[in-house]
N, C-alpha and C positions, 0 to 999 in steps of 0.2 A: 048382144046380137046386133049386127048391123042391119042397117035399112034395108026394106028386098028381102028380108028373112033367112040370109046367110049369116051364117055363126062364123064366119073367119074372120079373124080380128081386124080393125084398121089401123094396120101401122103406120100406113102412109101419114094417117092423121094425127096418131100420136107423135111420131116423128116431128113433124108440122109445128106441133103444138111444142116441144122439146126446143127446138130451136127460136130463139126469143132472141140472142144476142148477135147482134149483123158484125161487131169489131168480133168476136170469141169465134163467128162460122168461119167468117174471111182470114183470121190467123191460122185457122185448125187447118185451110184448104190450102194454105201456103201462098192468099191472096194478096197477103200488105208485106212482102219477102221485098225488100231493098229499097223501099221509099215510107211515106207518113202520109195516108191514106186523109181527104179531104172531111173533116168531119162535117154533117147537116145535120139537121134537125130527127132525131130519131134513127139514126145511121150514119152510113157513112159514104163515103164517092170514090171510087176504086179505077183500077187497071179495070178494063173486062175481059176475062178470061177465054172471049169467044173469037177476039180478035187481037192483033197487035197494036196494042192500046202506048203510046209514049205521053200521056196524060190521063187523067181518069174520063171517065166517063160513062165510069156504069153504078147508078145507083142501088146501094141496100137498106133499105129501110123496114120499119117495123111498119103492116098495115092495120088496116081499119079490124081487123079481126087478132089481131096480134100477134101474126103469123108474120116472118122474113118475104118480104119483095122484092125482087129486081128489076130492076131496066136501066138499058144502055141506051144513051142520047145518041151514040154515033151510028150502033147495028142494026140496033131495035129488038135488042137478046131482050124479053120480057118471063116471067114466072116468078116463083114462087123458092124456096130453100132447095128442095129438090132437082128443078132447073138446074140452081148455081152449083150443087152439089154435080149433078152429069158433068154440067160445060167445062168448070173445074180439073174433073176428075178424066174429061176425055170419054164418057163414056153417055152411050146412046138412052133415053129416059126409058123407051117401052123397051128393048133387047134387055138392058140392064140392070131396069128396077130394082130387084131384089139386093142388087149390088150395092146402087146408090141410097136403099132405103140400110143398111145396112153401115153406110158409111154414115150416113146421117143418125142413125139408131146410137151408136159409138162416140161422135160427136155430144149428142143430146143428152147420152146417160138413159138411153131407153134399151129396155130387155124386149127381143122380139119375139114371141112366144107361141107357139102354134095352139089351134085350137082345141080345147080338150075331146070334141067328140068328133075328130078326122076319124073318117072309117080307116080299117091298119090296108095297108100297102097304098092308100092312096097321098102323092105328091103333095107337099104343102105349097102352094100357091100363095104371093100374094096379092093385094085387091088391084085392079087393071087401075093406072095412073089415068090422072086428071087430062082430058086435051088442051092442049096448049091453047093459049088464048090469040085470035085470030090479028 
């Protein structure tokens, strides 16, 4: 049961936690596609996929919780796997979630699974994304 006393699963966090490799996300998104990606200390320094990047300058790295990071020195594109998985993908975080948790879920090797006591005809929902960091 998650916090707050909702039984719908977090996938978002599972997902999260799924994604550990910054070279394995950025290949899967078709991030490091015609160059050799700058490697750093615990990731890697990429194109950014929010802009048009003709040198790197958007870092991925594993955080303090050991969960995938971004940030772009040039945009100021900032978040988390999910983030890169939207900006990547073209697609909006809160419209799309489900989408992007999905792509990420697939990525990671995560099964996304609804919860066992949804009452019947009601929509499975997943949990409302994180706000972006200011």
């Amino acid at each position: 049961m998650r916090e707050g006393g909702s039984n719908w699963p977090d996938h978002a966090g599972q997902v999260r936690q799924a994604l550990k490799d910054p070279q394995r996300l950025c290949g899967e998104l078709g991030l490091l596609r015609g160059y050799r990606p700058v490697r750093q200390a615990g990731g890697l320094l990429i194109r950014c996929p929010a802009h048009g990047d003709r040198t790197p300058s958007c870092s991925v790295t594993l955080g303090a919780d050991r969960t995938i990071r971004i940030r772009c020195f040039s945009c100021d594109l900032a978040g988390d796997a999910l983030h890169l998985i939207a900006t990547a993908a073209g697609l909006d975080l809160r419209r799309d979630f489900r989408r992007i948790l999905e792509i990420g879920a697939q990525i990671g090797g995560v099964f996304l699974e609804e919860p066992p006591d949804r009452p019947r005809g009601e929509r499975w929902r997943p949990p409302c994304p994180p706000e972006a960091p200011p």
